[in-house]
N, CA and C atoms of all chains as a GROMACS GRO file, in nm:
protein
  555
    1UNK      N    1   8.854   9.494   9.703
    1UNK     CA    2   8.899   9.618   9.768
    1UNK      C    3   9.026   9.592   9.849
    2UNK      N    4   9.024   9.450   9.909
    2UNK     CA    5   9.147   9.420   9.988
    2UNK      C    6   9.271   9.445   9.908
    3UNK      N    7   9.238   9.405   9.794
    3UNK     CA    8   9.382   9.413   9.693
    3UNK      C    9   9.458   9.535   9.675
    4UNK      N   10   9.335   9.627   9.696
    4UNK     CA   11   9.371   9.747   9.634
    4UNK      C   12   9.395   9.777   9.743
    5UNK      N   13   9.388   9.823   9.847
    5UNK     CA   14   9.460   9.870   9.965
    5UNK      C   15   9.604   9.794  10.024
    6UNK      N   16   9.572   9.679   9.948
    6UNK     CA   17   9.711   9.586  10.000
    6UNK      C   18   9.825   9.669   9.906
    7UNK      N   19   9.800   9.714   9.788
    7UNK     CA   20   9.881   9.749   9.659
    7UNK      C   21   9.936   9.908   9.677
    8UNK      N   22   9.859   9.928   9.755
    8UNK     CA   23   9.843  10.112   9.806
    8UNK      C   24   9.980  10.075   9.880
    9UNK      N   25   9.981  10.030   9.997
    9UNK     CA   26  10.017   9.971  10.112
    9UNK      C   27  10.169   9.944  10.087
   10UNK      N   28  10.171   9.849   9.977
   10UNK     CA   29  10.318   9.785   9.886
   10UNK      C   30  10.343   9.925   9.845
   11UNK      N   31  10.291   9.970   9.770
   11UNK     CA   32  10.348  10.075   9.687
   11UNK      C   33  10.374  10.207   9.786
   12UNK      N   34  10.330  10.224   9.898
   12UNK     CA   35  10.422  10.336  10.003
   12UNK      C   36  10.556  10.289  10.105
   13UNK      N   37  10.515  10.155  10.106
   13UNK     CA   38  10.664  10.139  10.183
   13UNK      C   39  10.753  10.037  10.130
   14UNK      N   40  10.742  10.067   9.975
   14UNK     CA   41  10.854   9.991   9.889
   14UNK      C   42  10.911  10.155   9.816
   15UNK      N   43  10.849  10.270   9.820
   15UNK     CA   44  10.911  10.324   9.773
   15UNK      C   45  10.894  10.474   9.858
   16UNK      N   46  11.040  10.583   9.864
   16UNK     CA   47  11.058  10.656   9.964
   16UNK      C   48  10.924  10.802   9.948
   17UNK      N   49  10.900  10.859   9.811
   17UNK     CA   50  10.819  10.925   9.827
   17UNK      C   51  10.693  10.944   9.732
   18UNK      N   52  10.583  10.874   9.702
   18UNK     CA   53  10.472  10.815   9.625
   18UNK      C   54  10.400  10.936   9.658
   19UNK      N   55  10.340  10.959   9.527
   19UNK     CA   56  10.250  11.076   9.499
   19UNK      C   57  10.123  11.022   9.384
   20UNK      N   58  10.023  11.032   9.467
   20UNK     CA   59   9.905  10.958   9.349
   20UNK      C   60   9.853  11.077   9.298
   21UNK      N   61   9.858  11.065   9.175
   21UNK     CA   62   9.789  11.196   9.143
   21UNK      C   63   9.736  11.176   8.973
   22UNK      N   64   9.682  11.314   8.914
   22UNK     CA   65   9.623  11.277   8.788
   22UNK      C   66   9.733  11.290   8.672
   23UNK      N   67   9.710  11.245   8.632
   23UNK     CA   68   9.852  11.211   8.517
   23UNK      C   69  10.001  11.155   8.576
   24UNK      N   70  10.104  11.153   8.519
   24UNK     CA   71  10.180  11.111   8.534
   24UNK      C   72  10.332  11.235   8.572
   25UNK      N   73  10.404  11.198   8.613
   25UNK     CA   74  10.495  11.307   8.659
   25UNK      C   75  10.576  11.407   8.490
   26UNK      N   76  10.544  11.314   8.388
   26UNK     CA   77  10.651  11.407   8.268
   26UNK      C   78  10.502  11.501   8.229
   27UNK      N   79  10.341  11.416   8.276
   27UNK     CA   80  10.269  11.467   8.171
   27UNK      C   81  10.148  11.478   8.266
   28UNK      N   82  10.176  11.562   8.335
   28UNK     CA   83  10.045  11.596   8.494
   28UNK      C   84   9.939  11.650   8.439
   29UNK      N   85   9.824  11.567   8.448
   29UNK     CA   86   9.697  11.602   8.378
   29UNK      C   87   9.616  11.678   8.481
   30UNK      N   88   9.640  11.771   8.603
   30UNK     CA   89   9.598  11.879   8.644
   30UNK      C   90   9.696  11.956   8.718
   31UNK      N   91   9.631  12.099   8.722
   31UNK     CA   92   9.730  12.174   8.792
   31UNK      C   93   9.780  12.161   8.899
   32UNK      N   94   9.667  12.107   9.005
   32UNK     CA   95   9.720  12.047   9.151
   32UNK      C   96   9.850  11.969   9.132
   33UNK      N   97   9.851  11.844   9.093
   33UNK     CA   98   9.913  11.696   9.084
   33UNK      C   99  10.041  11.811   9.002
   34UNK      N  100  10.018  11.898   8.901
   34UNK     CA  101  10.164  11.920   8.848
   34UNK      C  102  10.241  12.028   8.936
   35UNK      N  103  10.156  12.068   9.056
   35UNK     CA  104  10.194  12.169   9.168
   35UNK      C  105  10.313  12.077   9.226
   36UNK      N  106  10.302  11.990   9.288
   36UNK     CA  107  10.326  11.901   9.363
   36UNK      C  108  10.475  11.801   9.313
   37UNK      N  109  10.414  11.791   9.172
   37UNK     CA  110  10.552  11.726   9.116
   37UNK      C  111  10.638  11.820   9.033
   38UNK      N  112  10.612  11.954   9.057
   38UNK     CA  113  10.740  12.114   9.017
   38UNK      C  114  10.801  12.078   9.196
   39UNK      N  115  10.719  12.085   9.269
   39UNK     CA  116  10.796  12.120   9.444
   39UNK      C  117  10.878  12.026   9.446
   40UNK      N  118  10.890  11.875   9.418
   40UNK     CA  119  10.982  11.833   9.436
   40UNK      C  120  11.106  11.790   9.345
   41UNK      N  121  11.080  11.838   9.234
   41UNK     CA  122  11.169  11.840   9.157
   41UNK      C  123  11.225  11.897   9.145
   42UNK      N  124  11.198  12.061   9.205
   42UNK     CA  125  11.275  12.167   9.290
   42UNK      C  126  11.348  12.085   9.394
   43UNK      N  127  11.311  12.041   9.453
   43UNK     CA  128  11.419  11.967   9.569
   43UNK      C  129  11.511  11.875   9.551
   44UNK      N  130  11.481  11.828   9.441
   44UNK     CA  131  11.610  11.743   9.357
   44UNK      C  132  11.598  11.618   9.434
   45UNK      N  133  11.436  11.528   9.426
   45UNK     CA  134  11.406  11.429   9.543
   45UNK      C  135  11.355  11.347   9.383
   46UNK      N  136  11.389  11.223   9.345
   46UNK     CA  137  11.318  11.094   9.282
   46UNK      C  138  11.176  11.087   9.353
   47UNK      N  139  11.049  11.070   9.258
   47UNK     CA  140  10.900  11.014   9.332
   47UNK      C  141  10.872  10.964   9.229
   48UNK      N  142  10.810  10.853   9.303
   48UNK     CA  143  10.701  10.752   9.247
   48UNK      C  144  10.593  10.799   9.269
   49UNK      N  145  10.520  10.841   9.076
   49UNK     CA  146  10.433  10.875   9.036
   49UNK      C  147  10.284  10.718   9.021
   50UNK      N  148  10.218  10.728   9.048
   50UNK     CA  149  10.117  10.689   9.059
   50UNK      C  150   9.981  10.783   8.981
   51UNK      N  151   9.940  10.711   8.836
   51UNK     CA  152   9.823  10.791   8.772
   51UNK      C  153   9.704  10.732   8.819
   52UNK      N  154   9.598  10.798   8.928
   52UNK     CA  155   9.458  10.755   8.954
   52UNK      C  156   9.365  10.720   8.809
   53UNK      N  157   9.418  10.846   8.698
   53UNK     CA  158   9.314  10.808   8.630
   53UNK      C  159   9.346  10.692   8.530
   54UNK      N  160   9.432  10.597   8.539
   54UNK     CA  161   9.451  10.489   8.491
   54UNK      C  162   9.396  10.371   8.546
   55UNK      N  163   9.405  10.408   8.668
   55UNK     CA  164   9.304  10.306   8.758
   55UNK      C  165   9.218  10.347   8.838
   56UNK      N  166   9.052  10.356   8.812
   56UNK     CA  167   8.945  10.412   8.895
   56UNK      C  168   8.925  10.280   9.045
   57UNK      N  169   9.010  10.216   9.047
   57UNK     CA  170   8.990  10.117   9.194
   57UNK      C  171   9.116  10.213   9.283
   58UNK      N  172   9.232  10.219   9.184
   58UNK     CA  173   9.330  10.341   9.258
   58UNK      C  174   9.255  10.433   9.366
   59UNK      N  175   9.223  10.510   9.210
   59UNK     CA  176   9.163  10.622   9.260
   59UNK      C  177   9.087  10.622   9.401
   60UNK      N  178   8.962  10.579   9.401
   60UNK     CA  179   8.888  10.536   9.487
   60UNK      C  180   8.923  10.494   9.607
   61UNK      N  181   8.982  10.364   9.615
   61UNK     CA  182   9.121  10.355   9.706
   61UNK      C  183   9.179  10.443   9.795
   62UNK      N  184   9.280  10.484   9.694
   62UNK     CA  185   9.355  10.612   9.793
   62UNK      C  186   9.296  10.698   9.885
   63UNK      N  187   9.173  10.724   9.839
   63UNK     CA  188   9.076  10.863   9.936
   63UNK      C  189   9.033  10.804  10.039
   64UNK      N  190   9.019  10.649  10.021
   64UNK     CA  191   8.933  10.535  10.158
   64UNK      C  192   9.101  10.566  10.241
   65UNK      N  193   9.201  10.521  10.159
   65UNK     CA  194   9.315  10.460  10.278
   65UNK      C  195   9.363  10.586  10.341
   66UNK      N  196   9.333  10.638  10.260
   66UNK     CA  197   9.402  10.813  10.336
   66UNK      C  198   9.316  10.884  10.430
   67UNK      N  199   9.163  10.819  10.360
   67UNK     CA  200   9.051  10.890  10.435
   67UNK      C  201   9.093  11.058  10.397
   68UNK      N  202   9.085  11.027  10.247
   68UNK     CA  203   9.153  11.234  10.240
   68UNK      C  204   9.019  11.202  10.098
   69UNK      N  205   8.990  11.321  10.054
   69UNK     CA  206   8.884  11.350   9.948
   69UNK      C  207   8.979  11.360   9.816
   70UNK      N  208   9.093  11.444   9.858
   70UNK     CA  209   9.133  11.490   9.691
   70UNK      C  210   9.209  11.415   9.658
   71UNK      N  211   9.246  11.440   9.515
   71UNK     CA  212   9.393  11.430   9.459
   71UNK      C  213   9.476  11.566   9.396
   72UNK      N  214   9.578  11.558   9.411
   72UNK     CA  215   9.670  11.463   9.488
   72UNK      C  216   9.677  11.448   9.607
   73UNK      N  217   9.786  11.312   9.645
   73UNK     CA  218   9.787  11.242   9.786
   73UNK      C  219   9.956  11.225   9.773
   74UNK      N  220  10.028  11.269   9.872
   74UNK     CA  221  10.136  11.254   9.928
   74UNK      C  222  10.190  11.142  10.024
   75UNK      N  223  10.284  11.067   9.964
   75UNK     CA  224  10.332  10.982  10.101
   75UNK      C  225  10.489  10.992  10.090
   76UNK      N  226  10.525  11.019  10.217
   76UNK     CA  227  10.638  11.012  10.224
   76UNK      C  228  10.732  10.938  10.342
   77UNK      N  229  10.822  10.818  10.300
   77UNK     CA  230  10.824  10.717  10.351
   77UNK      C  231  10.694  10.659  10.467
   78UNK      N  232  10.621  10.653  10.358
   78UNK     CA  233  10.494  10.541  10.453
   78UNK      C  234  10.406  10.660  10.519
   79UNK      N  235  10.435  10.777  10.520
   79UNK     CA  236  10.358  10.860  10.593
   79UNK      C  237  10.310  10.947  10.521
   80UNK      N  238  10.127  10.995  10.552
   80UNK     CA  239  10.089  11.112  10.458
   80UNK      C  240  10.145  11.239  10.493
   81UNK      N  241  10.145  11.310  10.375
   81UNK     CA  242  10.174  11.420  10.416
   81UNK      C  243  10.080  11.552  10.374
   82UNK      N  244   9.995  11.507  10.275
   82UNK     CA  245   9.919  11.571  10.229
   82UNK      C  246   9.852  11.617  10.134
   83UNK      N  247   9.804  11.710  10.078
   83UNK     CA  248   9.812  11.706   9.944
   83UNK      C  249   9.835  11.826   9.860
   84UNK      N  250   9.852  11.932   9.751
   84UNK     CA  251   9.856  12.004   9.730
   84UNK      C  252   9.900  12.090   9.785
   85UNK      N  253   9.758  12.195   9.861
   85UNK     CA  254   9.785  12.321   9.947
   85UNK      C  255   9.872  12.263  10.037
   86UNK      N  256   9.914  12.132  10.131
   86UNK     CA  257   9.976  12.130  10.250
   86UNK      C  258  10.076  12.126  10.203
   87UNK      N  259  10.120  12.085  10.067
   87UNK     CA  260  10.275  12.075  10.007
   87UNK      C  261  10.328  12.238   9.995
   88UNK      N  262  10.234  12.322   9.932
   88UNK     CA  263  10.269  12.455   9.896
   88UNK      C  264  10.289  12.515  10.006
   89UNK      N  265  10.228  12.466  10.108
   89UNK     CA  266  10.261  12.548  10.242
   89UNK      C  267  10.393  12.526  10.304
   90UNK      N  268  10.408  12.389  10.312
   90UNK     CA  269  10.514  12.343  10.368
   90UNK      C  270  10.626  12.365  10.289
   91UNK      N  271  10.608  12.378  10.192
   91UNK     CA  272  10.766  12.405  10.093
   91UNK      C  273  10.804  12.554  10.071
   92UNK      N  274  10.723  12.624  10.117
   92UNK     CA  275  10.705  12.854  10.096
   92UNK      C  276  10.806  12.832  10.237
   93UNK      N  277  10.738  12.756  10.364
   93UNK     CA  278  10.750  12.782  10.504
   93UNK      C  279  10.901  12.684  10.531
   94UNK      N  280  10.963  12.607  10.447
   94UNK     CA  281  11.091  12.561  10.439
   94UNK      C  282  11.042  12.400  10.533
   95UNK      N  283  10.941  12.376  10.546
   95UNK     CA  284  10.938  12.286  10.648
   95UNK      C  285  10.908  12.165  10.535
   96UNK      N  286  10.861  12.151  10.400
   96UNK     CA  287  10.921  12.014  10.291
   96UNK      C  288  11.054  12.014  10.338
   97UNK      N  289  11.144  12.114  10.272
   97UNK     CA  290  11.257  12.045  10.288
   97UNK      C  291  11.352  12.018  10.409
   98UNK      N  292  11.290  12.065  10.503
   98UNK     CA  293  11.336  12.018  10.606
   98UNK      C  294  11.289  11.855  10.695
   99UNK      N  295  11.208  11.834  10.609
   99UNK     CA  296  11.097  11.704  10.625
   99UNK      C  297  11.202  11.551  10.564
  100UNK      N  298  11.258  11.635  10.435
  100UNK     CA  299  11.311  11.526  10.383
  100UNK      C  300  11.466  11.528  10.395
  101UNK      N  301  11.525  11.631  10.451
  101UNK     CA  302  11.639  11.634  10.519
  101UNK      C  303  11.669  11.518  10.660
  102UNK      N  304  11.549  11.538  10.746
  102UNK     CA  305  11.563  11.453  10.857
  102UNK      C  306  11.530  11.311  10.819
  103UNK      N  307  11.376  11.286  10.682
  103UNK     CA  308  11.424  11.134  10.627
  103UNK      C  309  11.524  11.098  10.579
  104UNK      N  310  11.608  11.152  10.564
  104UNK     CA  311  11.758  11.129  10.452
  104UNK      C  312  11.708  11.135  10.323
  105UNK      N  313  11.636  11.182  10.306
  105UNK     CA  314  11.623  11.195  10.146
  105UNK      C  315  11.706  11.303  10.078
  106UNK      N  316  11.720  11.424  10.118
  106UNK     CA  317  11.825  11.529  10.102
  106UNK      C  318  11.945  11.543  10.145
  107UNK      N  319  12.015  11.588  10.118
  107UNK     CA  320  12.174  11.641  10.206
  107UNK      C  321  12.104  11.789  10.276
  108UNK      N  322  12.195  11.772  10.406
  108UNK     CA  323  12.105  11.874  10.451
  108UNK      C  324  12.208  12.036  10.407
  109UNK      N  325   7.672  11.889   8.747
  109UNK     CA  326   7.622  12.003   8.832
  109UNK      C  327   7.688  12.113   8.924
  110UNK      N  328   7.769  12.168   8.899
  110UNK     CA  329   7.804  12.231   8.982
  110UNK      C  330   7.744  12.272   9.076
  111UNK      N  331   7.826  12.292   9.213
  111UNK     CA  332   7.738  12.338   9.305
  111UNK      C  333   7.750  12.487   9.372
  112UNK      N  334   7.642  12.531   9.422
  112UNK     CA  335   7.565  12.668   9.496
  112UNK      C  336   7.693  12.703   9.552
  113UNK      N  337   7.766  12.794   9.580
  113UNK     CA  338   7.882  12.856   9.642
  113UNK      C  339   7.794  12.920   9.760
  114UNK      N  340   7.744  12.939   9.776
  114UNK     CA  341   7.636  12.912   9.939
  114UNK      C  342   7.608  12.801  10.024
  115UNK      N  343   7.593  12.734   9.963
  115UNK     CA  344   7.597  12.574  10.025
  115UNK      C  345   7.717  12.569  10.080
  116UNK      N  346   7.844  12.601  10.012
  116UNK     CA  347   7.982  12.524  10.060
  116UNK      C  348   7.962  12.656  10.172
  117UNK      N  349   7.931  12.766  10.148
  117UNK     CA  350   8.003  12.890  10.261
  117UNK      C  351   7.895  12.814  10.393
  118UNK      N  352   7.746  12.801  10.349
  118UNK     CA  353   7.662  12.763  10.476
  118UNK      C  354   7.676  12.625  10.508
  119UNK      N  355   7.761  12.498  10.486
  119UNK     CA  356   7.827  12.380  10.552
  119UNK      C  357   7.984  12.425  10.653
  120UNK      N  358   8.066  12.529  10.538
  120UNK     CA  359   8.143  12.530  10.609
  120UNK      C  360   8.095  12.664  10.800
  121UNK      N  361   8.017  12.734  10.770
  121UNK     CA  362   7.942  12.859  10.874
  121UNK      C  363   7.894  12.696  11.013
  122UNK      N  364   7.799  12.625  10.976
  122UNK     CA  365   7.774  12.521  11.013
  122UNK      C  366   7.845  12.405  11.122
  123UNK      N  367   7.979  12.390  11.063
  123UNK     CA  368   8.080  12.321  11.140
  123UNK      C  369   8.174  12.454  11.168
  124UNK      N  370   8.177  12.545  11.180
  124UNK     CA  371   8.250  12.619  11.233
  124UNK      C  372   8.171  12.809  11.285
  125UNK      N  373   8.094  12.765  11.412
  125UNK     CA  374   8.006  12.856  11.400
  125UNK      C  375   8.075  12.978  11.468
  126UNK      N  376   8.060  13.087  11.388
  126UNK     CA  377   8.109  13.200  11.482
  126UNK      C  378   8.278  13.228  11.404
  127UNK      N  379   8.297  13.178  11.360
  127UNK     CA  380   8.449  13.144  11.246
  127UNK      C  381   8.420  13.254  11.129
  128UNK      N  382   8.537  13.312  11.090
  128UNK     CA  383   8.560  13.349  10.952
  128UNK      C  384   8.598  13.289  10.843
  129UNK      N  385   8.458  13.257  10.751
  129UNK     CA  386   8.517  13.176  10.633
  129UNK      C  387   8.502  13.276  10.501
  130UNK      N  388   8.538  13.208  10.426
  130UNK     CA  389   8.564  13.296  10.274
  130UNK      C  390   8.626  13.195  10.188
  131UNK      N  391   8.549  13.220  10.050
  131UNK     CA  392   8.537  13.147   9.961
  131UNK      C  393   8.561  13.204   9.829
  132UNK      N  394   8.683  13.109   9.761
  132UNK     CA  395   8.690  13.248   9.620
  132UNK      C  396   8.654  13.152   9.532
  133UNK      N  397   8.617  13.211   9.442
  133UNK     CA  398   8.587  13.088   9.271
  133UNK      C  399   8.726  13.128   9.207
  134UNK      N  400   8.809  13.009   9.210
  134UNK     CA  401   8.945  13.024   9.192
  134UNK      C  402   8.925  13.063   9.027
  135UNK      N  403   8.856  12.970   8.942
  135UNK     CA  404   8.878  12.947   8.794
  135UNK      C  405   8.757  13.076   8.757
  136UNK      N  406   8.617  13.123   8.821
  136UNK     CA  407   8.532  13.146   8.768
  136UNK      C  408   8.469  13.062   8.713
  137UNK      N  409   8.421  12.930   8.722
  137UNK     CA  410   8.355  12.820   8.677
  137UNK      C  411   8.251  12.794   8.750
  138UNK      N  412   8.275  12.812   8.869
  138UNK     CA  413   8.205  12.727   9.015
  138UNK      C  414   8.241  12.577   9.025
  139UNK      N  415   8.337  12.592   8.967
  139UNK     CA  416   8.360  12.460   9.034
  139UNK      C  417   8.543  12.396   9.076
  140UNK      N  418   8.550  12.488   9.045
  140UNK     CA  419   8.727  12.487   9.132
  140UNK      C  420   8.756  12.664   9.269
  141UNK      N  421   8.710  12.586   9.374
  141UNK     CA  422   8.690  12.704   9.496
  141UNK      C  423   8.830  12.649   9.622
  142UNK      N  424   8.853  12.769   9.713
  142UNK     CA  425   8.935  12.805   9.735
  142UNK      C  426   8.892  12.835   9.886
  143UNK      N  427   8.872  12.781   9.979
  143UNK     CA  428   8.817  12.784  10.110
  143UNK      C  429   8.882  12.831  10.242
  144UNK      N  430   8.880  12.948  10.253
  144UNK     CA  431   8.950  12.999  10.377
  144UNK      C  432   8.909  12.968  10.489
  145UNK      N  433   8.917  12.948  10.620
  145UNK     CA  434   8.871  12.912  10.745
  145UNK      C  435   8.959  12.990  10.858
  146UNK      N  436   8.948  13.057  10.914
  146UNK     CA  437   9.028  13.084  11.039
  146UNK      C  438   8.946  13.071  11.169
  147UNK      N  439   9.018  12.990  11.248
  147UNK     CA  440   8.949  12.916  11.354
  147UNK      C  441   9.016  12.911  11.514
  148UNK      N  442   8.986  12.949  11.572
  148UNK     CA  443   9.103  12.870  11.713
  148UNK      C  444   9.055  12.733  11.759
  149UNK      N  445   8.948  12.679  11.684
  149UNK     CA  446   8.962  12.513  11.668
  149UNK      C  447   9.044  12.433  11.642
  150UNK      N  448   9.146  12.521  11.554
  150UNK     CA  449   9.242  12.469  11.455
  150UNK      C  450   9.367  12.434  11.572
  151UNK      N  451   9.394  12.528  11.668
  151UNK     CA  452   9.488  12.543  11.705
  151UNK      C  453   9.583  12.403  11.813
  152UNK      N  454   9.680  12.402  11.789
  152UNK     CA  455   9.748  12.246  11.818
  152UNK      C  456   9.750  12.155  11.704
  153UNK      N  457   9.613  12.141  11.581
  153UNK     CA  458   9.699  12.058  11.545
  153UNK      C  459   9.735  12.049  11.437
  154UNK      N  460   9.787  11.950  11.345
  154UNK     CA  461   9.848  11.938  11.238
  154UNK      C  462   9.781  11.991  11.106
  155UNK      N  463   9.862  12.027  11.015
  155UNK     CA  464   9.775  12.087  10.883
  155UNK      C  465   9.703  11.992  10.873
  156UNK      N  466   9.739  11.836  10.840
  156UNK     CA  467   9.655  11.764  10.774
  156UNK      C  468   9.535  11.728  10.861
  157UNK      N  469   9.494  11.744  10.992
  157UNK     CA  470   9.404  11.769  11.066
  157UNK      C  471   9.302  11.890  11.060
  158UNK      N  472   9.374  12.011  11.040
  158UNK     CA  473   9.285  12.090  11.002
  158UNK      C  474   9.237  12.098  10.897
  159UNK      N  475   9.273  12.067  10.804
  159UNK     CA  476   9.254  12.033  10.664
  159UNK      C  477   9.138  11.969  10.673
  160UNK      N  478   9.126  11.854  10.736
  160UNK     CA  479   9.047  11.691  10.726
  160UNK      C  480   8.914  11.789  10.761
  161UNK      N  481   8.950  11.838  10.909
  161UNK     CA  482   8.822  11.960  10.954
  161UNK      C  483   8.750  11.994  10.896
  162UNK      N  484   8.811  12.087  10.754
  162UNK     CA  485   8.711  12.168  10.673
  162UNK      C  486   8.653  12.048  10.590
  163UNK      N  487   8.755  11.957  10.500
  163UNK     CA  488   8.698  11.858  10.440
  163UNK      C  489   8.571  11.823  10.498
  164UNK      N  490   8.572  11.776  10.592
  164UNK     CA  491   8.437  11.661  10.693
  164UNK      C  492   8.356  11.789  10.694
  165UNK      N  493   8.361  11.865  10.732
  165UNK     CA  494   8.224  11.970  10.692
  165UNK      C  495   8.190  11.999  10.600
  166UNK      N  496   8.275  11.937  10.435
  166UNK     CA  497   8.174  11.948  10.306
  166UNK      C  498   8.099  11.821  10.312
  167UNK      N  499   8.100  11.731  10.418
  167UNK     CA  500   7.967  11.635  10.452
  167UNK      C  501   7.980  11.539  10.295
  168UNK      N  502   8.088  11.538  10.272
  168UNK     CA  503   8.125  11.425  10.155
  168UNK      C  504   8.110  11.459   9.981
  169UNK      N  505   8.096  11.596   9.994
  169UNK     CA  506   8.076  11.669   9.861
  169UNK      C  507   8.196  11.693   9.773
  170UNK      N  508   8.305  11.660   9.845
  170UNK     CA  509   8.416  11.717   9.803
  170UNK      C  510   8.484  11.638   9.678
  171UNK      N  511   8.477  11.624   9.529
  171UNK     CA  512   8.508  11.520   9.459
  171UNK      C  513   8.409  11.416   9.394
  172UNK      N  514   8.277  11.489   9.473
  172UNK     CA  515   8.168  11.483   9.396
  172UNK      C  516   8.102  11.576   9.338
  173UNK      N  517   8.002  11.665   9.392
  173UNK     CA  518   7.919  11.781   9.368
  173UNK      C  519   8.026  11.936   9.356
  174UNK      N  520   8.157  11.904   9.445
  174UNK     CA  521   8.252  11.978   9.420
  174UNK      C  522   8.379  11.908   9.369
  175UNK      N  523   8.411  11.949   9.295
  175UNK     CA  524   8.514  11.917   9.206
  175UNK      C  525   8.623  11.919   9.254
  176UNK      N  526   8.636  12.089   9.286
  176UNK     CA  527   8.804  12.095   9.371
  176UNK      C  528   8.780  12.186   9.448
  177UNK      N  529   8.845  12.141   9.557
  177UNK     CA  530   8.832  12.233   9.672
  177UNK      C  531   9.018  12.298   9.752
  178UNK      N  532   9.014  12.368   9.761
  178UNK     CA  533   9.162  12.414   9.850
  178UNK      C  534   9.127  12.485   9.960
  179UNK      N  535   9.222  12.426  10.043
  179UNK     CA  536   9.210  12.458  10.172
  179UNK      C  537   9.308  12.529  10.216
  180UNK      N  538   9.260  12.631  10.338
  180UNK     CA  539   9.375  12.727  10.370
  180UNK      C  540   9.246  12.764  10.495
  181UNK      N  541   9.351  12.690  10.612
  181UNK     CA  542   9.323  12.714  10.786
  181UNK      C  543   9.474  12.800  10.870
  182UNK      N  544   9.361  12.887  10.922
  182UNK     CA  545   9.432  12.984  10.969
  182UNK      C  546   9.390  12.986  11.176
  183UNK      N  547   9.472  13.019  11.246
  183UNK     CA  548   9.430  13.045  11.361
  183UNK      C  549   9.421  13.233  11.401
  184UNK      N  550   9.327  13.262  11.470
  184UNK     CA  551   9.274  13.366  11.476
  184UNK      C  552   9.466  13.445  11.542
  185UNK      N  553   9.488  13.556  11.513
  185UNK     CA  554   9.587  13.633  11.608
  185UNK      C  555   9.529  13.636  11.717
   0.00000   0.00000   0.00000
């Protein structure tokens, strides 16, 4: 289990915005996870896609380190942000992209 | 197994007594639901806090006995 949280761990603060979710970002095997990767591809932001159902230690994983139930799981530089509904909220209410404006991920 | 759409309304009534909740069957399946909460519990803090809120009152069902759940916390006007 250590591994897998160590790998979680590597994989959010080696890369700026990691999204674990079901399928993969060209080929999102649910509607949530493909909610999530339309919002930011609307924002014209690169993410590292992460497929749970390729790895059930992932999976499992992520919900312990996040202490969150669903998928998808949001991180953005090293920090959660949420999942799904909190993305749809935050991106209607302008406050995604104002999130990744102040990380430098956007031009503002 | 899907589960009782009573159960989720009487866990979430439970951790939030005296609250307005509401529950839609998003797909018609019973098993992709849609969980409203409006609370002044909520109030101060972060979505992903209130969020966690309703979560911890499906008492660990969420991704098991329930499949998918969405959340939407509101504070009373």
């Amino acid at each position: 289990m250590q591994e897998v949280m160590d790998r979680i761990k590597s994989e959010i603060e080696n890369n700026d915005i990691v999204i674990f979710m079901k399928g993969n970002k060209d080929t999102p095997m649910c509607g949530f996870s493909a909610l999530v990767v339309q919002i930011f591809s609307h924002l014209g932001v690169k993410i590292r896609d992460i497929n749970v159902l390729e790895d059930e230690n992932i999976r499992q994983g992520i919900k312990q380190f996040s202490d969150w139930p669903t998928i998808p799981q949001i991180y953005v530089k090293g920090e959660f942000i949420g999942g799904s509904d909190i993305a749809k909220e935050m991106f209607q209410s302008g406050e995604l992209k104002q999130l990744l404006i102040e990380k430098s991920l956007i031009a503002s | 197994m899907p589960i009782d759409p009573n159960k989720i309304i009487a866990m979430a009534k439970d951790a939030f007594p005296g609250d307005e909740v509401k529950l839609i069957d998003m797909a018609g399946d019973n098993n992709h639901f849609m969980l409203e909460v409006i609370s002044a519990s909520f109030e101060g803090k972060s979505r992903i806090a209130q969020h966690k809120m309703v979560y911890d009152a499906m008492k660990g069902k969420v991704g098991e006995e329930i499949h998918a759940l969405s959340v939407k916390t509101k504070i009373p006007e």
